[in-house]
Backbone atoms as SQL, in Angstrom:
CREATE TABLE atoms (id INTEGER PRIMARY KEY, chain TEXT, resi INTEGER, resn TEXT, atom TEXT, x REAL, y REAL, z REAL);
INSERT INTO atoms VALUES
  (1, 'A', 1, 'UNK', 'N', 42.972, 8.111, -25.655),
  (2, 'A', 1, 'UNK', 'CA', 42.090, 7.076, -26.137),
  (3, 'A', 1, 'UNK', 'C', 41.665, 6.143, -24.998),
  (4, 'A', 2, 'UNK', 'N', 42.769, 6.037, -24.247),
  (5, 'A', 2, 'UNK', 'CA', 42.389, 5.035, -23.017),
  (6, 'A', 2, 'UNK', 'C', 41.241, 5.595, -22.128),
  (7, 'A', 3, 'UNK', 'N', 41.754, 7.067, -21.904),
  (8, 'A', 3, 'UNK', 'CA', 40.616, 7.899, -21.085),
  (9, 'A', 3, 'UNK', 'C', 39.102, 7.553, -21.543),
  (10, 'A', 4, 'UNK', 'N', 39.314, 7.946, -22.959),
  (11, 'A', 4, 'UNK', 'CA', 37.491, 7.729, -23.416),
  (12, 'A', 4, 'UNK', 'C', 36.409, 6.268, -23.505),
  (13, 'A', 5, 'UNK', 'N', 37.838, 5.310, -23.254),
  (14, 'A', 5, 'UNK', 'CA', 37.419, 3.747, -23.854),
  (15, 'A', 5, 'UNK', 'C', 36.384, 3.392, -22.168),
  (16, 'A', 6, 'UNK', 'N', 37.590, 3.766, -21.086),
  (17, 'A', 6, 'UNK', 'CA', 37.316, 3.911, -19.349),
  (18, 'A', 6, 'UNK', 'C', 35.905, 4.576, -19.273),
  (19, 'A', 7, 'UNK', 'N', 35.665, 5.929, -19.587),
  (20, 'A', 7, 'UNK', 'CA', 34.589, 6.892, -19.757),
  (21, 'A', 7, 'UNK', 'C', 33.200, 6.218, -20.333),
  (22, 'A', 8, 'UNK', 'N', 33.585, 5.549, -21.728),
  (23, 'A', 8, 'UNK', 'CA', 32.400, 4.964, -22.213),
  (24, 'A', 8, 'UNK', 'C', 31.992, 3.827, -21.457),
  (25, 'A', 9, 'UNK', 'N', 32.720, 3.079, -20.732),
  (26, 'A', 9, 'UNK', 'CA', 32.525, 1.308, -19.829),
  (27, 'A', 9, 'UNK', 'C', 32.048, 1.951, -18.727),
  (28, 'A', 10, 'UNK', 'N', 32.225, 3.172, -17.885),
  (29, 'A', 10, 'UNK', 'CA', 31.866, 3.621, -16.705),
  (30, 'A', 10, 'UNK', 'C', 30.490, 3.900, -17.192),
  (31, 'A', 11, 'UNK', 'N', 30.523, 4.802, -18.031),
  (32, 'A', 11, 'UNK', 'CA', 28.910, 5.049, -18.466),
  (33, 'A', 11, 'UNK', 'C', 27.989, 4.407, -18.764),
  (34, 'A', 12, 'UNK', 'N', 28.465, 3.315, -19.236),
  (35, 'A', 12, 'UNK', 'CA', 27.637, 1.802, -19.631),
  (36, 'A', 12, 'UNK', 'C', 26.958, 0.778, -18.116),
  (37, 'A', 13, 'UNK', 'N', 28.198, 0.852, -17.276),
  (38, 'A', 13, 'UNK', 'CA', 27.889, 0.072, -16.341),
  (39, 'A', 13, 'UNK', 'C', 27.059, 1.116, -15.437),
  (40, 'A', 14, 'UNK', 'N', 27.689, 2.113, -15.012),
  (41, 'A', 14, 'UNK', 'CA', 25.940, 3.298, -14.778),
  (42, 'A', 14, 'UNK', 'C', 24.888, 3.434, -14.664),
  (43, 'A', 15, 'UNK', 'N', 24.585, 2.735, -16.538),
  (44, 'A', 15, 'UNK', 'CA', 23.221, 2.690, -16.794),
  (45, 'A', 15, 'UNK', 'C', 22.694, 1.774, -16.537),
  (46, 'A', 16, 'UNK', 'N', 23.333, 0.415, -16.823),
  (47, 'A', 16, 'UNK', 'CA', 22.795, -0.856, -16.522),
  (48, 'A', 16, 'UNK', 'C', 22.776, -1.062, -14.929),
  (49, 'A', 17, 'UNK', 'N', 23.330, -0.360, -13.408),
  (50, 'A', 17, 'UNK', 'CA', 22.680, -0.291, -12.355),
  (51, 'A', 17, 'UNK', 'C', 21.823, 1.134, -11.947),
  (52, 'A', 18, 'UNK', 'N', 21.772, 1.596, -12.476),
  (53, 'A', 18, 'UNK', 'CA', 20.355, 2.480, -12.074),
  (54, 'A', 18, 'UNK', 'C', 19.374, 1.733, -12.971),
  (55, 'A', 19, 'UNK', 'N', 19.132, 0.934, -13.837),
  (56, 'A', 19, 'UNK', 'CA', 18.359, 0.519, -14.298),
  (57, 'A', 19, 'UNK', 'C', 17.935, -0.957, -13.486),
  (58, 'A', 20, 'UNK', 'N', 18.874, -1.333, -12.925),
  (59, 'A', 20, 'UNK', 'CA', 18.440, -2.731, -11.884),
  (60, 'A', 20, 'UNK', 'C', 17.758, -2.030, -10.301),
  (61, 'A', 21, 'UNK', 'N', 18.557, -0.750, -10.067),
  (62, 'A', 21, 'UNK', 'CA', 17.761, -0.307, -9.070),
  (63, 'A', 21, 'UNK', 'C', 16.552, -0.016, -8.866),
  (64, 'A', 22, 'UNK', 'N', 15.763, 0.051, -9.442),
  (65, 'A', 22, 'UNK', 'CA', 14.298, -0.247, -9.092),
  (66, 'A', 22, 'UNK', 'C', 13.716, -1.698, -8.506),
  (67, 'A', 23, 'UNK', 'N', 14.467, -2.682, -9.222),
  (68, 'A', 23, 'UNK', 'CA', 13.662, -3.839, -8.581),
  (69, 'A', 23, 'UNK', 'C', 14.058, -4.144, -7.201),
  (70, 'A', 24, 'UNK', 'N', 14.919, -3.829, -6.593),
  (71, 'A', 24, 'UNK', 'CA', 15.266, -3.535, -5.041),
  (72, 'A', 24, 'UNK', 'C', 14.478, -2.485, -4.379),
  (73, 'A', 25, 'UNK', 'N', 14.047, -1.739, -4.897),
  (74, 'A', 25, 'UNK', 'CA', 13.210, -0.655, -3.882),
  (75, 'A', 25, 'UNK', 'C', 11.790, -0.732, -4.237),
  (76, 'A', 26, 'UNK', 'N', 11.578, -1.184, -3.513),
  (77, 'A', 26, 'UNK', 'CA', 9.965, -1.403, -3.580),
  (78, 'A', 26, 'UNK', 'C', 8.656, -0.377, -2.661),
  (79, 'A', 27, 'UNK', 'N', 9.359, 0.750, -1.588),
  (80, 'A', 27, 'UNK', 'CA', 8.370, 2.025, -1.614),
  (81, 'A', 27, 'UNK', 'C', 7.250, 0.770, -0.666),
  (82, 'A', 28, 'UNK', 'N', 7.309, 0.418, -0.086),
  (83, 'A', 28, 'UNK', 'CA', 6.632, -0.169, 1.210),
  (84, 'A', 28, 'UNK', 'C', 5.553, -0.844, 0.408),
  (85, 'A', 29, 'UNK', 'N', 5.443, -0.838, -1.036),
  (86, 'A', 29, 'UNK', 'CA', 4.320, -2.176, -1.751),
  (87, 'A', 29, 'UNK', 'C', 4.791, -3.544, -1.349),
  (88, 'A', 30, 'UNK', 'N', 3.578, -4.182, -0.428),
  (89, 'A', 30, 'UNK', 'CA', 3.718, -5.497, -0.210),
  (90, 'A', 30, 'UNK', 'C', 3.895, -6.240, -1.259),
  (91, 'A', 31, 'UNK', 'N', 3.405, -6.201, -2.383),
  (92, 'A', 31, 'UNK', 'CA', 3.624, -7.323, -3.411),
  (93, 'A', 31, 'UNK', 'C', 5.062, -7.604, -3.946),
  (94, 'A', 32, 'UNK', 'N', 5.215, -5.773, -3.973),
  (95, 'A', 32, 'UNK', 'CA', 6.948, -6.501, -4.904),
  (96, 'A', 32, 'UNK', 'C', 8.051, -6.314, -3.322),
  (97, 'A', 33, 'UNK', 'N', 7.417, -6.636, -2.153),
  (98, 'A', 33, 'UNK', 'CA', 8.510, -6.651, -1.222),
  (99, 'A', 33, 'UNK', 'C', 8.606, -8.230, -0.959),
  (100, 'A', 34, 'UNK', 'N', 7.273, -8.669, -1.434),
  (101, 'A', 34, 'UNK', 'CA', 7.436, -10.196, -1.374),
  (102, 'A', 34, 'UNK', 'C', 8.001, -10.426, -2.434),
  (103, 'A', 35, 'UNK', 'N', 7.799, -10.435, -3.932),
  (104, 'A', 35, 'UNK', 'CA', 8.750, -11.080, -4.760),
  (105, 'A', 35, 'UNK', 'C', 9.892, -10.544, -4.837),
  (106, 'A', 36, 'UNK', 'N', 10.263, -9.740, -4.181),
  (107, 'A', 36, 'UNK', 'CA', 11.651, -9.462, -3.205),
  (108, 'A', 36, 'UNK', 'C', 11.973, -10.514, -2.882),
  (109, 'A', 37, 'UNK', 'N', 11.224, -10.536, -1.735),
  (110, 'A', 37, 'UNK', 'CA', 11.786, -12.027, -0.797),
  (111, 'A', 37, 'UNK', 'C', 11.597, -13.430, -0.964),
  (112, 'A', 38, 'UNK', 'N', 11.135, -12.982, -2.295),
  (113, 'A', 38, 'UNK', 'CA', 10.558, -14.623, -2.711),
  (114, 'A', 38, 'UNK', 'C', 9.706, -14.951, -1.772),
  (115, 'A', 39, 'UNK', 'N', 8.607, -14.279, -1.514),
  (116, 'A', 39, 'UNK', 'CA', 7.416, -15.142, -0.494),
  (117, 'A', 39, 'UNK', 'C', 5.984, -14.549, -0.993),
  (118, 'A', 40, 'UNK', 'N', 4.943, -14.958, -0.834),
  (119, 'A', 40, 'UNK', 'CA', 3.527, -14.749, -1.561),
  (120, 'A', 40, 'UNK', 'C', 3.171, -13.280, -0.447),
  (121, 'A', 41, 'UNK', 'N', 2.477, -12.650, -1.203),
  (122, 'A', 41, 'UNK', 'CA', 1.817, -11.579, -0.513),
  (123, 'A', 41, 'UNK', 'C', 0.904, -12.127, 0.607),
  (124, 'A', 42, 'UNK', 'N', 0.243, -12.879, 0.406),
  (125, 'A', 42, 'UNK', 'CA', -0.367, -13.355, 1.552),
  (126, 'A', 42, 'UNK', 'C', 0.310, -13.795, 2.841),
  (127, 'A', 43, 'UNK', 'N', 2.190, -14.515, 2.370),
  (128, 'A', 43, 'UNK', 'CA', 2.322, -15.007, 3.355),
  (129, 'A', 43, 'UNK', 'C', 3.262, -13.233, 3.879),
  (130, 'A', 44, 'UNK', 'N', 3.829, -12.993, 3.423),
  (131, 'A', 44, 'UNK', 'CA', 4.352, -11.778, 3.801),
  (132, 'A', 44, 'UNK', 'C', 2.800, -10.872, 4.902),
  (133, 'A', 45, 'UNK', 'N', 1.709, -10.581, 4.012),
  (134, 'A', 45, 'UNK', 'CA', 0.913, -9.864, 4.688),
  (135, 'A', 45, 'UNK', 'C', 0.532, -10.555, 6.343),
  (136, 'A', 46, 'UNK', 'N', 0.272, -12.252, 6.225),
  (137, 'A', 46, 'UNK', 'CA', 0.555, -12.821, 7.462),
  (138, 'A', 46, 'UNK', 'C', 1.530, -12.212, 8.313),
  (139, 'A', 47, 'UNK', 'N', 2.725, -12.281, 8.055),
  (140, 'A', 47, 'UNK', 'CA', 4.274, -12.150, 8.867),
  (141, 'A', 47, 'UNK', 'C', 3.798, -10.768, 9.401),
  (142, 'A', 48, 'UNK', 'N', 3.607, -9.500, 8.984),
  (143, 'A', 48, 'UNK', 'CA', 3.992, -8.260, 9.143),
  (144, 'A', 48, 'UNK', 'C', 3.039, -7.887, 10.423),
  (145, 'A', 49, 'UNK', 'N', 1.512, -8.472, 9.806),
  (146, 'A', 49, 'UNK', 'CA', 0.453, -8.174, 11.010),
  (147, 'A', 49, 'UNK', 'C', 1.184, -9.020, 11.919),
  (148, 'A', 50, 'UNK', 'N', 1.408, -10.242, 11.969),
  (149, 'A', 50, 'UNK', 'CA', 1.530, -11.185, 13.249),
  (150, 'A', 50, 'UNK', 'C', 2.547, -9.709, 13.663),
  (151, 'A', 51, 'UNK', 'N', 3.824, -9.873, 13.524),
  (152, 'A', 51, 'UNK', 'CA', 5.281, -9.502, 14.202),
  (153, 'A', 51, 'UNK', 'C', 4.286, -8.147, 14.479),
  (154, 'A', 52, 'UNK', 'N', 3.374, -7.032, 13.967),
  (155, 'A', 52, 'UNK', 'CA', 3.209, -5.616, 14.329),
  (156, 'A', 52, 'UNK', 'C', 1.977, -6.011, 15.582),
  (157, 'A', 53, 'UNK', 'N', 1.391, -7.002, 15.635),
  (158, 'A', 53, 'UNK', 'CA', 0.527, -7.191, 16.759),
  (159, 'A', 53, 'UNK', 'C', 1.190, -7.908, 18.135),
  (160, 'A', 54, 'UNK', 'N', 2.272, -8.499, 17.869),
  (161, 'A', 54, 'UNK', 'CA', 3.297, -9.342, 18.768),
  (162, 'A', 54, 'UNK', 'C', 4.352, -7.965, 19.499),
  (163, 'A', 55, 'UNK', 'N', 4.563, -6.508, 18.747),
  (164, 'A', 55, 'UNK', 'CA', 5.110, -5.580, 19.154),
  (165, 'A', 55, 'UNK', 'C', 3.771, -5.099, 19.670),
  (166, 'A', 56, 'UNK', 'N', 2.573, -4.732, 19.195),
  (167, 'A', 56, 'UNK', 'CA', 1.940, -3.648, 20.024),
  (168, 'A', 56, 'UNK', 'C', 2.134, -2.420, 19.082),
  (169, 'A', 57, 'UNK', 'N', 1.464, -2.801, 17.483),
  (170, 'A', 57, 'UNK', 'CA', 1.915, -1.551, 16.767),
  (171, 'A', 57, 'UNK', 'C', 1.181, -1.928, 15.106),
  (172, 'A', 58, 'UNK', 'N', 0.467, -0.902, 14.739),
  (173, 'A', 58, 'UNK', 'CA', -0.132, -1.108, 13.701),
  (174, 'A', 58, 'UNK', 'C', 0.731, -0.917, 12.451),
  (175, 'A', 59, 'UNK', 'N', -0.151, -1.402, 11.331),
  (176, 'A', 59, 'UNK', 'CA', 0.429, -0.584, 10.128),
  (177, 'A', 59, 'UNK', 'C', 0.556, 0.532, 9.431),
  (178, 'A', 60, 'UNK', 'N', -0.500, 1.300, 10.610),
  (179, 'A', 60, 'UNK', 'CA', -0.732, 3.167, 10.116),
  (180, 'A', 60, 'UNK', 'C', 0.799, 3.393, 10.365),
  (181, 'A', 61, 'UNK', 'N', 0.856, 2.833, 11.922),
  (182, 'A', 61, 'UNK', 'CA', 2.266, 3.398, 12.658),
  (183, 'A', 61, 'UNK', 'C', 3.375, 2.928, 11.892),
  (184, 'A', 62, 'UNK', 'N', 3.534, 1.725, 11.530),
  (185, 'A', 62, 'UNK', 'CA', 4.866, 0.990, 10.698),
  (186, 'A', 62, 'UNK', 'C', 4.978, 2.170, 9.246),
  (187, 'A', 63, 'UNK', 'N', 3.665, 2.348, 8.786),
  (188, 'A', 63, 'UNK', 'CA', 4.072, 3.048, 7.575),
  (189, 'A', 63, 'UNK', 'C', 4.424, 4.551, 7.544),
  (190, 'A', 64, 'UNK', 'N', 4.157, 5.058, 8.586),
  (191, 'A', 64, 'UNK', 'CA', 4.610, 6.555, 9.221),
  (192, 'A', 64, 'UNK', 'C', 5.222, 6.164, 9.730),
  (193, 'A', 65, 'UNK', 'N', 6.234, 5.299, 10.470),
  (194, 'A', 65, 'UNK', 'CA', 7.606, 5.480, 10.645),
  (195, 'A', 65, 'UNK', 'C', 7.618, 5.964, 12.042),
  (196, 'A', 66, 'UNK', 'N', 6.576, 5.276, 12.741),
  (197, 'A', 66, 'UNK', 'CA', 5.901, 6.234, 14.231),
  (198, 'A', 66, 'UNK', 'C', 6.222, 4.932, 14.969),
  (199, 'A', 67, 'UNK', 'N', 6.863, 3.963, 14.747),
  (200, 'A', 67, 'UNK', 'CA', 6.683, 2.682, 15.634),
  (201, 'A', 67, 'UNK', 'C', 8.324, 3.058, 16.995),
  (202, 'A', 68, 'UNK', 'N', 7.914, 3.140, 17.995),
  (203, 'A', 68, 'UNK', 'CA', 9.667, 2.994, 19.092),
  (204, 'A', 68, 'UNK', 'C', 9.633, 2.276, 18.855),
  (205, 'A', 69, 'UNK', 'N', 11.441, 2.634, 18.982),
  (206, 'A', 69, 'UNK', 'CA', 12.504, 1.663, 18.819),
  (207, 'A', 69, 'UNK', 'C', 12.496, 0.365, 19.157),
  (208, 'A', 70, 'UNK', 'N', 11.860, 0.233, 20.549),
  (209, 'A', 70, 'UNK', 'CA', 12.031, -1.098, 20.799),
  (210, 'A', 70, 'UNK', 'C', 11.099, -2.212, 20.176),
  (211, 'A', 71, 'UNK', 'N', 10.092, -1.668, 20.041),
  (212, 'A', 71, 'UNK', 'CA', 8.437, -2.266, 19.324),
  (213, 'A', 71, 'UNK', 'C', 9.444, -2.632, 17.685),
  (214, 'A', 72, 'UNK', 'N', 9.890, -1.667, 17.175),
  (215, 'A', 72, 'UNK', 'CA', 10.254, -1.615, 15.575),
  (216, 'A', 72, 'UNK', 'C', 11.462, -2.572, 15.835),
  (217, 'A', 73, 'UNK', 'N', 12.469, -2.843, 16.836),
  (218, 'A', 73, 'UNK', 'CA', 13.168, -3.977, 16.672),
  (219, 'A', 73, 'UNK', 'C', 13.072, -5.137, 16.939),
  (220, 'A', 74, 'UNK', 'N', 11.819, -5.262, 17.816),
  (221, 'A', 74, 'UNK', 'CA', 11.037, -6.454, 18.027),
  (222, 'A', 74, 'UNK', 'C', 10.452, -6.831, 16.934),
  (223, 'A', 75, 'UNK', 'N', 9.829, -5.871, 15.881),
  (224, 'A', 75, 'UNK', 'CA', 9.332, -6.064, 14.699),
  (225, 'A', 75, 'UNK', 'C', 10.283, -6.626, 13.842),
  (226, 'A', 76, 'UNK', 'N', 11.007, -6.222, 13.683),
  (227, 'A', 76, 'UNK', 'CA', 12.337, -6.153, 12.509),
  (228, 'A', 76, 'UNK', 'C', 12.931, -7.984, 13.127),
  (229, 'A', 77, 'UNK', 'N', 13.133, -8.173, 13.740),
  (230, 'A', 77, 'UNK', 'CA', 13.456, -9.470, 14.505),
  (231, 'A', 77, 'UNK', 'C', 12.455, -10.537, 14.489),
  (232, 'A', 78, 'UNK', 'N', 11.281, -10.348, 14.377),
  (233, 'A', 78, 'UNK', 'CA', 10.161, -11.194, 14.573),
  (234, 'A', 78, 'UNK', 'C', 10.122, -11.124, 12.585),
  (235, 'A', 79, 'UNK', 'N', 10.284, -10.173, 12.379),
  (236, 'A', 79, 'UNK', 'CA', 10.369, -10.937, 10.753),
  (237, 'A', 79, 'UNK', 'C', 11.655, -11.423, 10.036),
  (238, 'A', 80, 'UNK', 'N', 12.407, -11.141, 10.506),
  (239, 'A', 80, 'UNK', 'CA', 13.783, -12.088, 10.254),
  (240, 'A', 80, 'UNK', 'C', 13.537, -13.604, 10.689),
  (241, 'A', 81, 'UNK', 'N', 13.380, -13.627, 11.934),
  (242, 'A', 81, 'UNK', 'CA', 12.932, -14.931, 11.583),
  (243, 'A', 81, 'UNK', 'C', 12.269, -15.537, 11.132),
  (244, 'A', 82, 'UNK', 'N', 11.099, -15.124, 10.520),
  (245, 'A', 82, 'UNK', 'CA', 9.922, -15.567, 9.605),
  (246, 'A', 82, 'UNK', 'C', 10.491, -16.250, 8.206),
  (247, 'A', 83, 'UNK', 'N', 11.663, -15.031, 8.222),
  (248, 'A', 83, 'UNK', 'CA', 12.129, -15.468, 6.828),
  (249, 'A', 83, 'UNK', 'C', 12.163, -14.428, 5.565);
């Protein structure tokens, strides 16, 4: 009985985080990466161009995943501090 009571609470809590996991992955849409971060699309769309023009790297490249390392941690750093 104990086994099945464990079984049914595991299965419960399961569902209720694959069901929160979506609002964490947002698939590179600016809008819900800002209400992610709690910041307006506009100001997010600001941040990303500034930090990808401050590396030397577009958004074709950021979104293909084509940016070096060093450009993409200059990126990644220049928006941490943004916020």
């Amino acid at each position: 009985m104990n086994k099945l009571m464990i079984a049914v609470a595991v299965t419960i809590l399961g569902a209720s985080t694959a069901k929160a996991a979506p609002l964490y992955e947002c698939g590179g849409d600016p809008a819900c990466q800002a209400k992610r971060d709690s910041m307006s699309r506009a100001t997010y769309e600001r941040n990303i161009n500034q930090c990808l023009a401050s590396a030397g790297a577009t958004r074709e490249q950021w979104r293909a995943h084509a940016v070096p390392k060093p450009a993409a941690d200059k990126v990644r750093a220049c928006l941490a501090a943004r916020g």
